[in-house]
C-alpha positions in Angstrom: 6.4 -2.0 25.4 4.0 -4.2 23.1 2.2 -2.5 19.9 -1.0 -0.7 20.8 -3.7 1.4 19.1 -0.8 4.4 18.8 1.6 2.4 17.3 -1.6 1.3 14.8 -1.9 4.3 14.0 1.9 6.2 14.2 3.2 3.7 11.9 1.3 4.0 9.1 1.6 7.5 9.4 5.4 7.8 9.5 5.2 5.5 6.8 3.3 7.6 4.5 5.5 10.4 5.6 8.6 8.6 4.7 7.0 6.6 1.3 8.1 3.1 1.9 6.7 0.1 2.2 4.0 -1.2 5.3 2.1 -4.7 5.8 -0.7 -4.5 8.0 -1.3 -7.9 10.0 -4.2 -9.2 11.5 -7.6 -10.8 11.3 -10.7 -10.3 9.5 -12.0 -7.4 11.1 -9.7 -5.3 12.5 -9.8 -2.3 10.5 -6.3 -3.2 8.5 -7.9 -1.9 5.1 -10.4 1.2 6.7 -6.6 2.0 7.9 -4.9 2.1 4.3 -7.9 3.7 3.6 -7.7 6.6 5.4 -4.1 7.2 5.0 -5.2 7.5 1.1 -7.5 10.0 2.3 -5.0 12.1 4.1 -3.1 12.0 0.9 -5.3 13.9 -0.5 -7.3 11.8 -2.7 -11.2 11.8 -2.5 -12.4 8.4 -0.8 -14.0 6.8 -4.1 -10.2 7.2 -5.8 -8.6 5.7 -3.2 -11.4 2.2 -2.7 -10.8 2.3 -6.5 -7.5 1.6 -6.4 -7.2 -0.9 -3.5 -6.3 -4.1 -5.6 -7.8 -6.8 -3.7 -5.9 -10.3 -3.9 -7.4 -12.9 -4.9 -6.5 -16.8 -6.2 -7.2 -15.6 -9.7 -5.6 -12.6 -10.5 -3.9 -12.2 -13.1 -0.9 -9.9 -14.3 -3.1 -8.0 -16.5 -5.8 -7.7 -13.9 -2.9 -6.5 -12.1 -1.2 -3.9 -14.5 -3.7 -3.7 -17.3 -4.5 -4.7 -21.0 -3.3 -4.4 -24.2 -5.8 -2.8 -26.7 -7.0 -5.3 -29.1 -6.8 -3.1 -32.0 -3.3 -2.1 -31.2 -2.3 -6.1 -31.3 -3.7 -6.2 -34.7 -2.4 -3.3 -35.9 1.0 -3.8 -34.4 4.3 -4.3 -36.3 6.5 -5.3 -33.5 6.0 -5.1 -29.9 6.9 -1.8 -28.8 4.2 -0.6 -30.6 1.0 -2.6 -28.6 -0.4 0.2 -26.7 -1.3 -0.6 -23.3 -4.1 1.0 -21.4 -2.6 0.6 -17.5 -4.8 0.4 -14.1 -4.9 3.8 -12.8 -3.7 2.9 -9.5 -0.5 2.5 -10.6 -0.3 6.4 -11.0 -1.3 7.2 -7.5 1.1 8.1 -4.7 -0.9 5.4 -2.5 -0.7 1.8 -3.5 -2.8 -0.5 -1.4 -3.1 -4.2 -2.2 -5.2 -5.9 0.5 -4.3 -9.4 1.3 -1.4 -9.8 -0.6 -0.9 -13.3 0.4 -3.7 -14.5 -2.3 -2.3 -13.0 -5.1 -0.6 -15.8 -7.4 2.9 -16.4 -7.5 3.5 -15.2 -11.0 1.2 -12.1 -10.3 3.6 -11.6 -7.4 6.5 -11.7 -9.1 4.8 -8.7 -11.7 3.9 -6.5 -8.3 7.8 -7.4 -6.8 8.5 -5.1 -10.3 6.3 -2.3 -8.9 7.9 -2.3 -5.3 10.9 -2.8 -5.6 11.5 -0.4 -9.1 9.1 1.6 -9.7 7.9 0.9 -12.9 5.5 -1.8 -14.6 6.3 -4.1 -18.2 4.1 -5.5 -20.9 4.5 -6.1 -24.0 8.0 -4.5 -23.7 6.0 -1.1 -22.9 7.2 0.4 -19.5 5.0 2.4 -17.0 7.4 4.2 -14.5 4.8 5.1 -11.4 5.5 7.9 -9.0 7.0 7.4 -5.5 4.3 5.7 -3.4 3.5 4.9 0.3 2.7 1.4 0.1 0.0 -0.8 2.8 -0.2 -4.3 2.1 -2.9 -6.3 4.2 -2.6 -10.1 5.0 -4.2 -11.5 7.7 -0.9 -13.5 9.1 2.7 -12.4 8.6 4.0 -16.2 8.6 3.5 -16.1 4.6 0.4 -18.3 4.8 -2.4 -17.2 2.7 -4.2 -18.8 -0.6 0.0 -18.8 -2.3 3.1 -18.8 0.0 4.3 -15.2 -0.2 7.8 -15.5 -2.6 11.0 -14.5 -0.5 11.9 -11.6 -2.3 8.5 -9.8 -1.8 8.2 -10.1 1.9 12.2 -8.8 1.8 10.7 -5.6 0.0 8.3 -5.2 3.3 9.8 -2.2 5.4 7.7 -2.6 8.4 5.0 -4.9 9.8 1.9 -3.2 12.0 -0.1 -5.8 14.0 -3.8 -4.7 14.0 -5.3 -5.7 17.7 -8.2 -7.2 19.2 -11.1 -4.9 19.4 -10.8 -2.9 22.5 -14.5 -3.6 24.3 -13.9 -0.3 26.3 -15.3 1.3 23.1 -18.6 -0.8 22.4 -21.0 2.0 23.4 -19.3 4.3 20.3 -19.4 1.7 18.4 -22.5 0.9 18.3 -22.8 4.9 18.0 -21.0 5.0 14.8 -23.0 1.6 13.3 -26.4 3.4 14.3 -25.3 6.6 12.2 -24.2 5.2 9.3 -20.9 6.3 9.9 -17.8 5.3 8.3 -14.4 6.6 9.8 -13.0 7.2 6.2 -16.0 8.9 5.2 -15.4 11.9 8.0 -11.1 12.7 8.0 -11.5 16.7 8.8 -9.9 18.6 5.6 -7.3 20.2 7.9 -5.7 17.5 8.5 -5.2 16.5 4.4 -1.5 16.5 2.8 -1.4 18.5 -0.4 1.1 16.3 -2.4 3.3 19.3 -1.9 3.4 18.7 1.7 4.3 15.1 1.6 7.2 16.1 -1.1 8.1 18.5 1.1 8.2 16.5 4.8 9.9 13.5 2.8 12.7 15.5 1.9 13.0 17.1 5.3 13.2 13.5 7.0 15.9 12.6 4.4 17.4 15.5 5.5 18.0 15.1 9.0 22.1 14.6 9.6 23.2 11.2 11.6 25.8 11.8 13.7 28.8 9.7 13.2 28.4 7.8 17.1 24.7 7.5 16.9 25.5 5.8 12.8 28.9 3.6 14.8 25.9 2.6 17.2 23.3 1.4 14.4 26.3 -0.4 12.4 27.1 -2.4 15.6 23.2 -3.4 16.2 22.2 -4.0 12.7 
């Protein structure tokens, strides 16, 4: 049947589990980012880590607001270009990537983060920053490419599965209004039991990869896909 709140929720799950690469659609509102959020949480990093590392697009960000900055001292001091030292934006270390509304991020700047996806690793100044495997969450608030910039072809092909966030359900005003009254944040309060060690996640996304495909149910997917 049609996505619902489970499927808001299972996705983004499964797609931590198996590390690839998830947009989250929908409109202003809708919890897309508080989603990413707590998916950071649950893998394992403390709340403050993970809103520091959501990179939020925006019309003028650049490549090095993206991926960092050379020191100045190094450029001065530097005989050739492999030896500019770069100091690199810590998120690009973390086993979470979240860039929330991707669609305003510049063309060129989209090309840099297509680098990150898609390989791995970041480049400036000829320096290279190879980043662990990550469970990305992009937000945009359509998935028709709109936005600030058109999203370039080869970054939406890098997009492993698209979540729709819904309509607020009005069923659930009353704990709503609960949770606003409290001062409570749903990302503030994920139960430690519940937490990945990034053992765990190593661990279950190497048990997923190892799950055989029989040869008919494989014949079956060839024909479909």
């Amino acid at each position: 049947s049609d996505q619902s709140y489970s499927s808001y929720v299972l996705l983004p799950l499964l797609n931590l589990a198996v590390r690839r690469r998830c947009l989250l659609v929908g409109g202003p509102g809708r919890g897309k980012t508080v989603i990413a959020t707590i998916l950071g949480v649950l893998s394992g990093y403390h709340i403050d880590e993970v809103r520091r590392g959501i990179q939020h697009g925006q019309p003028q960000m650049t490549i090095a607001d993206l991926l960092g900055n050379p020191l100045p001292s190094s450029l001065v001091s530097a005989q050739s270009m492999d030896e500019v030292v770069i100091a690199w934006r810590k998120w690009l270390g973390m086993r979470i990537k979240i860039i929330d509304e991707y669609n305003r991020i510049p063309t060129r700047t989209q090309s840099a983060l297509l680098t990150v996806m898609s390989d791995n690793y970041a480049e400036l100044y000829d320096q290279i920053f190879e980043c662990p495997p990550s469970a990305w969450y992009l937000t945009a608030n359509d998935d028709a490419g709109g936005g600030t910039y058109q999203v370039i072809e080869a970054l939406r092909d890098r997009i492993d599965v698209v979540v729709k966030a819904l309509h607020f359900n009005s069923r659930f005003i009353r704990k709503l209004l609960q949770r606003v009254e409290a001062g409570i944040s749903p990302e503030d309060i994920v139960p430690d039991e519940i937490i990945f060690s990034e053992a765990e996640l190593n661990s279950i996304s190497k048990s997923i990869q190892a799950v055989p495909i029989p040869d008919g149910l494989q014949r079956r997917l060839e024909f479909f896909v």
